[in-house]
N, C-alpha and C positions, 0 to 999 in steps of 0.2 A: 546382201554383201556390202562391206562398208570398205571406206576408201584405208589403207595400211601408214599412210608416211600419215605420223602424228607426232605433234611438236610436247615435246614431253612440261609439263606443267612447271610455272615458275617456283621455284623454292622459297618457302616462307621468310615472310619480314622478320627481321633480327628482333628479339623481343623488346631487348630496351629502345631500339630504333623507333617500334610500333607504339609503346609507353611513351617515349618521350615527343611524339606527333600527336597521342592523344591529349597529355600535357596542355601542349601548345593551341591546337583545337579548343580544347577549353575554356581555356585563355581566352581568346581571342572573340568565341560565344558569347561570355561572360561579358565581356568587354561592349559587345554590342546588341546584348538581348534587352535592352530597354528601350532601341530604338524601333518605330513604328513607321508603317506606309499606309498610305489613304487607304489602301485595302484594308487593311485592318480595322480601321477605322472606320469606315464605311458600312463592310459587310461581316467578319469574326466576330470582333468585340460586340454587336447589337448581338448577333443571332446568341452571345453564349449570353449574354442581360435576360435574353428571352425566354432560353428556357430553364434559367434557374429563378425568374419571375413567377414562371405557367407551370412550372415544376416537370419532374422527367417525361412524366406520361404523358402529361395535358399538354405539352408543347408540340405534341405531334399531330394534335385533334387534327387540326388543320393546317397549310402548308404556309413554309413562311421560308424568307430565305431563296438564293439561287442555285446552292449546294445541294445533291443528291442525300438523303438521310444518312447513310450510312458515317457520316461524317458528323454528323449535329450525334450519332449516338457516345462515337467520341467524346464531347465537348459534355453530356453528359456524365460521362467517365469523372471529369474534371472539376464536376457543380461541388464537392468536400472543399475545392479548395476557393471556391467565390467567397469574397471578403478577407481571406485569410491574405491574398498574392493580389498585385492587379492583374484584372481581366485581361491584357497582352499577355503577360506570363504565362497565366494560365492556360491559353490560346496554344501557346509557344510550346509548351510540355505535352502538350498534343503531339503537336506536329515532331516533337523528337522520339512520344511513341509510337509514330509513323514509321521513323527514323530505325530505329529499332523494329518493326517488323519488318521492314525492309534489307535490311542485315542479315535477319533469317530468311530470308526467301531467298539472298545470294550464298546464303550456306547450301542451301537445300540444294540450288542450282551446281554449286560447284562439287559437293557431293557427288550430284548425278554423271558430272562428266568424269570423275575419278581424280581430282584435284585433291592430292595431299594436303592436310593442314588446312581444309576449306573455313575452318571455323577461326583461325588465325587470320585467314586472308578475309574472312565476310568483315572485321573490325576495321578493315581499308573503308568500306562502303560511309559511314558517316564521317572519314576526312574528308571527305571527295568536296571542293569549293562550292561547288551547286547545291550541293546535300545542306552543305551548312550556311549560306544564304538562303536558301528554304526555308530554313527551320529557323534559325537562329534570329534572323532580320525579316524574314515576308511573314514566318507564322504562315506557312501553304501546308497542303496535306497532299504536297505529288508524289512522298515516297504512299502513300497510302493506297494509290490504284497502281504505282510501279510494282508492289510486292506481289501480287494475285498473275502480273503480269508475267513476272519473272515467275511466277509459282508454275503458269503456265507453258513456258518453254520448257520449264524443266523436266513438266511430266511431258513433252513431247519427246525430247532427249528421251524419257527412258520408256517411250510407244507408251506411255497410259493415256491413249487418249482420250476416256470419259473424263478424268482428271483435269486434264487441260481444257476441255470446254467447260468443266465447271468452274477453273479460274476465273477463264475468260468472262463467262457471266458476272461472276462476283465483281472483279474489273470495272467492266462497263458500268455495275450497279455503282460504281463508286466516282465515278467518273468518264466524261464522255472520249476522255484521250487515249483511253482506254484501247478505242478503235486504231491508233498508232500500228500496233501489234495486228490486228487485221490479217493484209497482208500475209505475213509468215502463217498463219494460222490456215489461211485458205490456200496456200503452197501447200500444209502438210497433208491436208485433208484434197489434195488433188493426188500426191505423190505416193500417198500410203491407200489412197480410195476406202477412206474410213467408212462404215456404214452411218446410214446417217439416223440408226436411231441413237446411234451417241450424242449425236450432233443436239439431242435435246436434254443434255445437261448444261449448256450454256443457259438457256432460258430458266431453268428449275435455281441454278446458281445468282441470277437475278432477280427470282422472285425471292429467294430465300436472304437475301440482303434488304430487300424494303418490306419485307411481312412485317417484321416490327410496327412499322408506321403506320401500314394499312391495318392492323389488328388494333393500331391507336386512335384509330379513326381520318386519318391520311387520306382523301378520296384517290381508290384506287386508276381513275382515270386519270387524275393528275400523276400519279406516278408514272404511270405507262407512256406520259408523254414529258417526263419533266424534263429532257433534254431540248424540245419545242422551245421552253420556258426559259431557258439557260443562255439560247444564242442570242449573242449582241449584236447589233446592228453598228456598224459604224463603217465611213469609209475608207479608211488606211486599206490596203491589200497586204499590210503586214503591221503589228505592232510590236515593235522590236525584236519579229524572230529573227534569227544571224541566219536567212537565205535571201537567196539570189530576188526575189519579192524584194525586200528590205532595200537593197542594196537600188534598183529601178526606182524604186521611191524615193529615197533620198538624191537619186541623179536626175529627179523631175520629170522623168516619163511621165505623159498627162495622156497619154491613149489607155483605155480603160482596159483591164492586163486581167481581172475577177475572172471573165468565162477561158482565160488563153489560160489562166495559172489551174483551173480547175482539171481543163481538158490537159494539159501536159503531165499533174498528179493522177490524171485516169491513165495514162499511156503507161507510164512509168511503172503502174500496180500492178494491171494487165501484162506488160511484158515483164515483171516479176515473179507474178503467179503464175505466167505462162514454163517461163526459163526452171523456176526451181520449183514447180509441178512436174515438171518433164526427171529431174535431174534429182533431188532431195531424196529420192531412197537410198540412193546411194550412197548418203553423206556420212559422216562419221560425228562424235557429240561438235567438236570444234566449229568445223562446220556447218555445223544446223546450226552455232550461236553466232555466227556471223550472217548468217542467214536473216537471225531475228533481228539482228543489230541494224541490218540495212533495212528493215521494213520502216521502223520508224524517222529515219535518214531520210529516209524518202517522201516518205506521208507528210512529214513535218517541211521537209526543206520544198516539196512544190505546193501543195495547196496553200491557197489563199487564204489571209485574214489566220493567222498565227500568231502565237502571242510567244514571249522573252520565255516562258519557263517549259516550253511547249517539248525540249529537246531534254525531258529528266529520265526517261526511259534511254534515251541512247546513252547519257550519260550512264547511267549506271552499266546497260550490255557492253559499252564497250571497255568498263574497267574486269566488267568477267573477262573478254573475250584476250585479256591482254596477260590476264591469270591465268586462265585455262592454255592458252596455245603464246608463251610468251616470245616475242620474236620482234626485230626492228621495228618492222610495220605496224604488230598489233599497239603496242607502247606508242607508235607515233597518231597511229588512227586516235587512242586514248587523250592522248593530251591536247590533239585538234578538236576533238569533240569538246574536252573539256573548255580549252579556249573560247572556242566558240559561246558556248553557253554561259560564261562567266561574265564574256564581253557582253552579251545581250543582255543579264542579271544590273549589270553594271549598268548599263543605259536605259535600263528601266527607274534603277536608285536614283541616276545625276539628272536623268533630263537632258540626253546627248545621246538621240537616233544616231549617231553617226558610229558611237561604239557596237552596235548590232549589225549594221553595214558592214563594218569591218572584221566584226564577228562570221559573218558568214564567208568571209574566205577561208578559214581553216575548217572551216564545218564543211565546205562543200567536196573540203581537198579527203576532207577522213572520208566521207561518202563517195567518194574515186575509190578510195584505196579499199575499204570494203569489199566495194562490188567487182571490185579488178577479178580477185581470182574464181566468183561466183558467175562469170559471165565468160571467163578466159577455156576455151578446150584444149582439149590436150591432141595429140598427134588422131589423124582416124577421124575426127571429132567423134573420140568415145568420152560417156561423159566419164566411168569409172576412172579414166586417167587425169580426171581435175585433180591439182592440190588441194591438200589439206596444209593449211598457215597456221 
């Protein structure tokens, strides 16, 4: 049984309105895809030297780099164009076919929930300010494990769930933030009491992202552990993500906040999983996307030692969540989240923590407003009488 009051989908972007912001997008790309940040410089630009030095295959013999493979197969995609573009660029077209798979995966989503015009409105996804600081200025590949992710909720929305633990693997093989989404995934698999020989298509969908490597001679224990390899060590309790961490840091709190921030993101999940385990069959598609939207809200805004770009899944669920069920709230949740993340983006470019501080006040008000009516009962406390927004 699914909940009936559903807020009927927002009517498509005027077409020249859409045209003329991709225009400007452009523009504005254009204008700043030559510049670079130590990232890039550091860590992309070597690894794509590398394996257009060691050539496609032999670049995989053995492991190099802090990136999960699936992403260096990318940058091979892109070895026609070494010499021809510089290696940023290069980099950079990457990440906008990130950009573009991640478009489709908000089609596929909006499809599922019965969004008119889903394929008009997935061409919003690569205006979105975070989308295009990604791609355009970091040269990052976070729409590249948001799309699998979003591929995921989607086959949840419509119960395929072998589907969706196979995202999910895919995901995680591609990225450890992957686990953001968590959360909602273990809600559905409480709510629905999936069997759990599905539950081993997540695993099958991870092995089948790094075979490549390991068939290239990859040792297979290094992959099995490469996320070991990945964590950095440093002592910030937050590196520019726009949450309440951030904000403690820069107000000088010096009591050591690592084991309180970890055990408050265990509390938070738990009584997430717990609340829409209980609650989640009942929910209708809208629903279940604000569902997914607050898992990573959550994950991201209390665990410790989080980085500025850590909040691109929310960004992206919550410009569905604002399509699918359009309404005061969802539109203002949308533009807090995006706030938030742009301000952190931002103060990761300038060298001014203090814009990620300030970032997490609208990040933490969107994540109120989310969880408001997933947590709110209705008269009885029956859960069938929750809203649907």
């Amino acid at each position: 049984m699914h909940h009936s009051v559903i807020t009927p989908a927002a009517p498509p972007p005027p077409a020249r309105l859409l045209a003329a912001a991709w225009v400007a997008a452009i523009s504005l790309q254009v204008a700043v895809i030559q510049l670079t940040t130590p990232d890039l410089i550091v860590y992309n630009i070597p690894w794509f030297y590398h394996i257009a030095a060691s050539g496609p295959v032999a670049a995989f013999a053995a492991p190099f780099g802090n990136y999960s493979p699936p992403y260096y197969y990318l940058l091979v995609g892109a070895l026609p164009l070494h010499g021809l573009i510089p290696a940023a660029l290069a980099v950079k077209l990457v990440s906008f076919a990130c950009t573009g798979l991640l478009a489709m995966a908000v089609w596929r989503l909006l499809v599922a929930i019965g969004v008119a015009h889903a394929a008009r409105w997935a061409l919003v996804v690569p205006l979105l300010p975070s989308v295009m600081i990604s791609g355009a200025i970091l040269g990052q590949c976070d729409a590249l494990y948001a799309a699998p992710c979003v591929m995921a909720v989607a086959s949840a929305i419509k119960r395929r769930h072998a589907a969706m633990f196979l995202w999910c693997g895919v995901a995680f093989a591609i990225k450890a933030q992957a686990v953001f989404g968590a959360p909602f995934v273990l809600a559905i698999v409480i709510a629905r009491q999936i069997p759990v020989r599905l539950w081993l298509f997540a695993p099958l969908g991870y092995a089948a992202m790094l075979a490549p490597a390991a068939l290239a001679g990859w040792p297979i224990a290094n992959l099995l552990t490469i996320y070991l390899h990945q964590s950095e060590t440093f002592a910030d309790i937050s590196r520019n993500a726009p949450n309440i961490w951030m904000v403690a840091q820069l107000a000088g709190v010096t009591t050591p906040l690592v084991g309180l921030a970890f055990a408050a993101a265990m509390g938070a999940i738990g009584a997430y999983a717990a609340r829409l385990g209980a609650t989640a069959r009942h929910f209708a598609a809208p629903l279940l996307l604000r569902s997914a939207l607050l898992a990573p809200l959550i994950v991201a805004g209390l665990l410790p030692k989080m980085h500025d770009r850590y909040f691109f899944l929310a960004d992206v669920l919550s410009l569905a969540l604002a399509i699918a069920a359009p309404a005061r709230d969802t539109w203002r949740i949308q533009a807090h989240v995006q706030l938030g993340s742009v301000l952190a983006l931002v103060a990761y470019l300038t060298g001014l923590p203090w814009l990620a501080a300030l970032g997490a006040v609208p990040m933490i008000s969107a994540t109120i407003l989310v969880a408001r009516p997933l947590f709110w009962r209705g008269a009885n406390d029956n859960p069938l009488l929750m809203r649907v927004t």
